[in-house]
MDTraj code that builds the backbone (N, CA, C; nanometers):
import mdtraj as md
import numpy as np

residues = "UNK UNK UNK UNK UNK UNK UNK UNK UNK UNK UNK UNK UNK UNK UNK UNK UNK UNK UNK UNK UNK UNK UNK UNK UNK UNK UNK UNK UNK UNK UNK UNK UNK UNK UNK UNK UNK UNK UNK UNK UNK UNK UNK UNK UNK UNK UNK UNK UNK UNK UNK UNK UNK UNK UNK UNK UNK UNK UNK UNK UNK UNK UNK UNK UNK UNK UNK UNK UNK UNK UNK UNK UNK UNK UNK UNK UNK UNK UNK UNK UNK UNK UNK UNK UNK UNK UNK UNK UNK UNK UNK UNK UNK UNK UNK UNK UNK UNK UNK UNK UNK UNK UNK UNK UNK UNK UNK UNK UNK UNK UNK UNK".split()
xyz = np.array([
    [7.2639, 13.7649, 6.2024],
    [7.1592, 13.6775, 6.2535],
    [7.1220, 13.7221, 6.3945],
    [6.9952, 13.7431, 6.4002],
    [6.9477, 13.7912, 6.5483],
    [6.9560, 13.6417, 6.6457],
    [6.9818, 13.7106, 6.7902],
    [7.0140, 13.5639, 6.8614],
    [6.8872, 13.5481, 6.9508],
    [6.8784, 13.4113, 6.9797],
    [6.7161, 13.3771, 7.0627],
    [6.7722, 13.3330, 7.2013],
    [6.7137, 13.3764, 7.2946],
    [6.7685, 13.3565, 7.4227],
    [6.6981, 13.1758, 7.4640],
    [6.5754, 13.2220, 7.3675],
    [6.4652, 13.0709, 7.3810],
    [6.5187, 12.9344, 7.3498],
    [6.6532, 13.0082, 7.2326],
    [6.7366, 12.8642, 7.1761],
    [6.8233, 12.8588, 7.2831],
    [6.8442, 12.8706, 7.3921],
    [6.9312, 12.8336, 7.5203],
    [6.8383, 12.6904, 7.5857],
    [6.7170, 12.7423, 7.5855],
    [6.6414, 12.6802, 7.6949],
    [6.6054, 12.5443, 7.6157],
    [6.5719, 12.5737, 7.4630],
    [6.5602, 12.4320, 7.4070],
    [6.7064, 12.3678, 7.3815],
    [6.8041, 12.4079, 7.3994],
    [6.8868, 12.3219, 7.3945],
    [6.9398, 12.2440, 7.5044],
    [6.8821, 12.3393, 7.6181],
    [6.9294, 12.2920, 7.7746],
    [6.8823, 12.1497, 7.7610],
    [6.7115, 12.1616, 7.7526],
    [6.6484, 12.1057, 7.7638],
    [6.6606, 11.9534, 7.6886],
    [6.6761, 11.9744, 7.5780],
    [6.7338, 11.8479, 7.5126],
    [6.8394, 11.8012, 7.5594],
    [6.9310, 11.8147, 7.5939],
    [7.0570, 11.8144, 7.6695],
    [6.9974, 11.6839, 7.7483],
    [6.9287, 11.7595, 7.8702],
    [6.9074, 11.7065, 7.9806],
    [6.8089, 11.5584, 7.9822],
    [6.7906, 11.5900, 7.8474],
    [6.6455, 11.4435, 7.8010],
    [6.7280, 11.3596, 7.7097],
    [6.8867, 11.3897, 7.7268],
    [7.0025, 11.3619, 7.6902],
    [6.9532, 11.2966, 7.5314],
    [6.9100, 11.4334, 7.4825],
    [6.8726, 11.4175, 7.2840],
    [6.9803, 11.4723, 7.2531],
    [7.0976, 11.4423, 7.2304],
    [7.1983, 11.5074, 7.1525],
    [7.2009, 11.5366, 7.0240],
    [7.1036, 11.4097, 6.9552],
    [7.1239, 11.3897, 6.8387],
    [7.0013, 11.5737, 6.8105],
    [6.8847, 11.5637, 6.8560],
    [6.8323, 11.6494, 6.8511],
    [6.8956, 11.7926, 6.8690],
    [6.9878, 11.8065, 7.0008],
    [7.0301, 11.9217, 7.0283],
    [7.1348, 11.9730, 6.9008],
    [7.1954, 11.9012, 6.8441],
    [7.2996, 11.8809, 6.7278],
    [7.2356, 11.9504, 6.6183],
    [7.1006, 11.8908, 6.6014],
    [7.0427, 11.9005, 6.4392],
    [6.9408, 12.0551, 6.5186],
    [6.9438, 12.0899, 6.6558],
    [6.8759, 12.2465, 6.7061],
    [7.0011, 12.3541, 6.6754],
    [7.1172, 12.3089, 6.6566],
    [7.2130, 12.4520, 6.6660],
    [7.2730, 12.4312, 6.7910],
    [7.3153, 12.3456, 6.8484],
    [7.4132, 12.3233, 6.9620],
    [7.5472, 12.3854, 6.9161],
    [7.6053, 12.3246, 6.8591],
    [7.7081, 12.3899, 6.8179],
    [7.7955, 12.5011, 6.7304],
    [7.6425, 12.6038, 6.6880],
    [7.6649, 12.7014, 6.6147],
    [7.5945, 12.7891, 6.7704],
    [7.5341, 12.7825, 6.8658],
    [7.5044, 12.8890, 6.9658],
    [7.6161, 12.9611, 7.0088],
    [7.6184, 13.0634, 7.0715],
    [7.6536, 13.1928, 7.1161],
    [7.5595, 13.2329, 7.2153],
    [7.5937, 13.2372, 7.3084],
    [7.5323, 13.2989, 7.4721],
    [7.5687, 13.4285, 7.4472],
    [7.4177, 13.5618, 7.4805],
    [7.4270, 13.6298, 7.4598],
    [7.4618, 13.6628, 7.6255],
    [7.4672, 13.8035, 7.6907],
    [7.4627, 13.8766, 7.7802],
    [7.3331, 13.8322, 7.8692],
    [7.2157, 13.8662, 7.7720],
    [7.0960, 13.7893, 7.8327],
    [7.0414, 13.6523, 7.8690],
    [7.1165, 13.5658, 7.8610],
    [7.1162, 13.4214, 7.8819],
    [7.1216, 13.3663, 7.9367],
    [7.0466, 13.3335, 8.0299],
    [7.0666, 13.2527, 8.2039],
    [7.2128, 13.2033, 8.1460],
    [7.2697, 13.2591, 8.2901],
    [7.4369, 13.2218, 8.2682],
    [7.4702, 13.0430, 8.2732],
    [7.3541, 12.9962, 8.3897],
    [7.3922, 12.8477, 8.4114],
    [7.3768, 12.7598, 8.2841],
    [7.2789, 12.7654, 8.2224],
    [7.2488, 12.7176, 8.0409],
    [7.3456, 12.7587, 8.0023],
    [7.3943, 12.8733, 7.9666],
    [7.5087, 12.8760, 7.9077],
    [7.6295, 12.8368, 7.9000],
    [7.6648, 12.8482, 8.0039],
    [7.7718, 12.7852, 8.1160],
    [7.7424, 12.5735, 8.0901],
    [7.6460, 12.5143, 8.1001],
    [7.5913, 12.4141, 8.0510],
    [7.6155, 12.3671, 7.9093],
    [7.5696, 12.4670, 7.8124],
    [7.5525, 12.4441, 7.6626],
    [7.7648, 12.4797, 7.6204],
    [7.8307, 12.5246, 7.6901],
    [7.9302, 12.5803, 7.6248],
    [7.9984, 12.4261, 7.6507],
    [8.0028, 12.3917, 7.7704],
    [8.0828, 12.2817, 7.8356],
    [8.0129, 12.1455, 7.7405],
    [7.8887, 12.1213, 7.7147],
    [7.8567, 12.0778, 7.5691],
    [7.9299, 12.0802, 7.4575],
    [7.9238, 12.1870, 7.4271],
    [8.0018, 12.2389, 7.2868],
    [8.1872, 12.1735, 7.2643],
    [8.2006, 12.2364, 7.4124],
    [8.3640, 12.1764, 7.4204],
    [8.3804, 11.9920, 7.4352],
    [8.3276, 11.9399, 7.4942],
    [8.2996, 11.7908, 7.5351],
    [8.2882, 11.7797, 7.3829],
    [8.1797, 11.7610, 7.2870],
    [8.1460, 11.7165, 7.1475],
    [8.2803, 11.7531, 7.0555],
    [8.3222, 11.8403, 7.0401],
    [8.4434, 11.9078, 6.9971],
    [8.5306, 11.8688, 7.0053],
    [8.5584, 11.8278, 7.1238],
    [8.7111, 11.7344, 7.1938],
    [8.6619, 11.6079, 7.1348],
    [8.5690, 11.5158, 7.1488],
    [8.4991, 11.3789, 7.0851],
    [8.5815, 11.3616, 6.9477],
    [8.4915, 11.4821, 6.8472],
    [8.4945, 11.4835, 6.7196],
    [8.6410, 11.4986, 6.6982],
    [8.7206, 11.5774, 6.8117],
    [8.8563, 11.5717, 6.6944],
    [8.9535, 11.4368, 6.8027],
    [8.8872, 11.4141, 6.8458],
    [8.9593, 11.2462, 6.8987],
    [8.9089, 11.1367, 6.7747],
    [8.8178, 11.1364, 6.7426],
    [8.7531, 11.0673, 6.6366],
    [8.8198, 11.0927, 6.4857],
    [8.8349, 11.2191, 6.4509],
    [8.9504, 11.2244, 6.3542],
    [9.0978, 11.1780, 6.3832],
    [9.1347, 11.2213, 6.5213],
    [9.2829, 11.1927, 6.4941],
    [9.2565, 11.0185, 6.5078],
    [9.1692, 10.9070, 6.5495],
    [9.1523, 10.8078, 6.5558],
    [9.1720, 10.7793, 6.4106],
    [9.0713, 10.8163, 6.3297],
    [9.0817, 10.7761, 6.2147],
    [9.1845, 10.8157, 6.1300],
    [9.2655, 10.9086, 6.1423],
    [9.3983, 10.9750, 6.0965],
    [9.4820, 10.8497, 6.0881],
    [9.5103, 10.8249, 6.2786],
    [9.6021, 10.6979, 6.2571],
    [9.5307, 10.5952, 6.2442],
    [9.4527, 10.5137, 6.1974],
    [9.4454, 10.4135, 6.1081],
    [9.4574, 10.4044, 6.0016],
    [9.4345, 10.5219, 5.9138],
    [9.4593, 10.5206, 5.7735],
    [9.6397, 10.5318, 5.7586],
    [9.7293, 10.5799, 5.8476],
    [9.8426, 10.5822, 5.8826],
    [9.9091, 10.4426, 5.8847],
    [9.8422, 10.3990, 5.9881],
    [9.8728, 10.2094, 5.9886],
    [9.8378, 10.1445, 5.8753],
    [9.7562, 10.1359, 5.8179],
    [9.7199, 10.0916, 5.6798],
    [9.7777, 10.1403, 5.5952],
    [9.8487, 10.2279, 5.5407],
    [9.9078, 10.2779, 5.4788],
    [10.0656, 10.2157, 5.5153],
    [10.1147, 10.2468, 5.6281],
    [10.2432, 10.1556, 5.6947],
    [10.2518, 10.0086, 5.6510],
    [10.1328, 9.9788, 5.7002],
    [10.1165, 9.8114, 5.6768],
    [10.1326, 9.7324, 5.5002],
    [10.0539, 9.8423, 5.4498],
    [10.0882, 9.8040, 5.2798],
    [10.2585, 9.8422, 5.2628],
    [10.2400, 9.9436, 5.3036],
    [10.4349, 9.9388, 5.2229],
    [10.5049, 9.8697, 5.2644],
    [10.4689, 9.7802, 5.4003],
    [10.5957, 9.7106, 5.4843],
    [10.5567, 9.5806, 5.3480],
    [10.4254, 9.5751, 5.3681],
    [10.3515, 9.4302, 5.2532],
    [10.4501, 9.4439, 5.0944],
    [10.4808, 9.5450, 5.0487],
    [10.5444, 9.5612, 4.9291],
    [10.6472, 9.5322, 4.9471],
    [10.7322, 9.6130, 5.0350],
    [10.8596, 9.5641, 5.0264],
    [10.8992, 9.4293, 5.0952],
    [10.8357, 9.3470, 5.1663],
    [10.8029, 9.2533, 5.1595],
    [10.8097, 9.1461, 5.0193],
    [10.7264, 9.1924, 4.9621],
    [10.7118, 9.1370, 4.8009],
    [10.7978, 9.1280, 4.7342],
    [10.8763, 9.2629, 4.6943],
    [10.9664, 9.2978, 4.6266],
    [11.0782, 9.2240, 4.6700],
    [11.1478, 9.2171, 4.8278],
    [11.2500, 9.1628, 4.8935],
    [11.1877, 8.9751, 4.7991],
    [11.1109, 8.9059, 4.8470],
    [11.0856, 8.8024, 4.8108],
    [11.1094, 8.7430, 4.6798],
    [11.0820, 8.9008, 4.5828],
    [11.0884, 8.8187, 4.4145],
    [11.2161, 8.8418, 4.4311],
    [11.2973, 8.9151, 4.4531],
    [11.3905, 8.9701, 4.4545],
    [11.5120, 8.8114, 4.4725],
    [11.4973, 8.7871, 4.6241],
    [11.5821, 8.6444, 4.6614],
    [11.5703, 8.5660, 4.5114],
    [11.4245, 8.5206, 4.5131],
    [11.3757, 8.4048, 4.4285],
    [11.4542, 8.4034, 4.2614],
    [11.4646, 8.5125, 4.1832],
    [11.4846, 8.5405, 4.0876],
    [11.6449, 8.5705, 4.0734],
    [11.7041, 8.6255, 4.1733],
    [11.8614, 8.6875, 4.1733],
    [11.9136, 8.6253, 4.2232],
    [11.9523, 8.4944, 4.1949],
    [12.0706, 8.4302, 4.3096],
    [12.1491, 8.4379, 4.2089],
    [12.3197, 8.4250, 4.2914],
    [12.4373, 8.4881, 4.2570],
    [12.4681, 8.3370, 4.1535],
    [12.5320, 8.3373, 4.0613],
    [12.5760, 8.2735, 3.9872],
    [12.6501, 8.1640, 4.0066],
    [12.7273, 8.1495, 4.1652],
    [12.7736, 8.0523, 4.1777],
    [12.6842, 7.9881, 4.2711],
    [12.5831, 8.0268, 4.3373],
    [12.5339, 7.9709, 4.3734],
    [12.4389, 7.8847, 4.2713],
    [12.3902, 7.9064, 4.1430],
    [12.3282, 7.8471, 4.0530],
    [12.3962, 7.7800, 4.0145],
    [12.5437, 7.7585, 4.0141],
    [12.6133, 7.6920, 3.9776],
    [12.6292, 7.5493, 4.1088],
    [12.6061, 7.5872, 4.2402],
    [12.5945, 7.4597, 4.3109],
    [12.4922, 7.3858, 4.3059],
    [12.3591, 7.4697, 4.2654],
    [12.2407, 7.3812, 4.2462],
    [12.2368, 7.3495, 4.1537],
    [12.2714, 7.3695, 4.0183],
    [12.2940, 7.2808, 3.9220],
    [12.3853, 7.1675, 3.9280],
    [12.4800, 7.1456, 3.9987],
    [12.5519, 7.0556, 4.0477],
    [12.4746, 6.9310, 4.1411],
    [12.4520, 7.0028, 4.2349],
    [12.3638, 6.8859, 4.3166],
    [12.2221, 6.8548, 4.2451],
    [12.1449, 6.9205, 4.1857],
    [12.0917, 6.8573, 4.1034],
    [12.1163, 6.7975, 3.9783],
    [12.2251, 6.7485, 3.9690],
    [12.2597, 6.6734, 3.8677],
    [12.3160, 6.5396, 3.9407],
    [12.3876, 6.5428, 4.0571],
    [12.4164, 6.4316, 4.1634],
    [12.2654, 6.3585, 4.1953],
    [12.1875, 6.4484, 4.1883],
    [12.0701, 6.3804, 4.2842],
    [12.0222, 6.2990, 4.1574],
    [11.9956, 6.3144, 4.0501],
    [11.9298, 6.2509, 3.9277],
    [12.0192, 6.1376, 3.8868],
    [12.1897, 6.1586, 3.8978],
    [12.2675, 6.0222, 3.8847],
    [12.2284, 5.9217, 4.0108],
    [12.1964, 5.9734, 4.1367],
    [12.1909, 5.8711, 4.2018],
    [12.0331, 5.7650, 4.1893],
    [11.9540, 5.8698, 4.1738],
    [11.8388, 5.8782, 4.1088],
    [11.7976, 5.7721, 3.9905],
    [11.9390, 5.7560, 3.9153],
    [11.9188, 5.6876, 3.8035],
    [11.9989, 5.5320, 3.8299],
    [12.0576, 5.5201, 3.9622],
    [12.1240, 5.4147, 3.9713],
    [12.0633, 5.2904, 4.0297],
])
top = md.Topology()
chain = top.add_chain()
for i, resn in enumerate(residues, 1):
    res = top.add_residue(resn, chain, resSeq=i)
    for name in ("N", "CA", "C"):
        top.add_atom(name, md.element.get_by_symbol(name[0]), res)
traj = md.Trajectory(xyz[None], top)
């Protein structure tokens, strides 16, 4: 691909009329400063490039760890669950054996 020294100046330029969204959808971040390229635009457009770059992968690792926490948060939620049916359903035998007891006290007194 031949390079345009002209795509420096329209990107400066958007830059500065702070169109990012424009400079983005011009090739901001596929440019390459040639030799011939007013150094200060370049020097301008690169420090661009790096700023958006650093953004975008703060924005992934953002979203990295939330899907992390959400993911944490359900399994703590399961075993959670599991611990719960778990109590509810498994009590030890003598202990079923005291609540059958006191509920049988409570219904004689119940009945008196």
């Amino acid at each position: 691909m031949r390079h345009d020294c002209l795509q420096a100046v329209v990107l400066s330029r958007l830059l500065a009329a702070d169109e990012l969204d424009a400079a983005l959808e011009a090739g901001l971040m596929a440019f390459v400063p040639c030799p011939a390229c007013d150094a200060g635009a370049a020097a301008e457009l690169q420090e661009a490039q790096r700023k958006i770059a650093d953004a975008w992968a703060a924005r992934d690792r953002y979203r990295a760890r939330n899907t992390r926490l959400e993911r944490l948060e359900s399994e703590r939620e399961a075993r959670r669950a599991r611990s719960q049916v778990a109590t509810r359903t498994a009590l030890p035998a003598a202990v079923t054996a005291v609540l059958e007891r006191a509920k049988a006290r409570a219904a004689e007194r119940g009945a008196k």
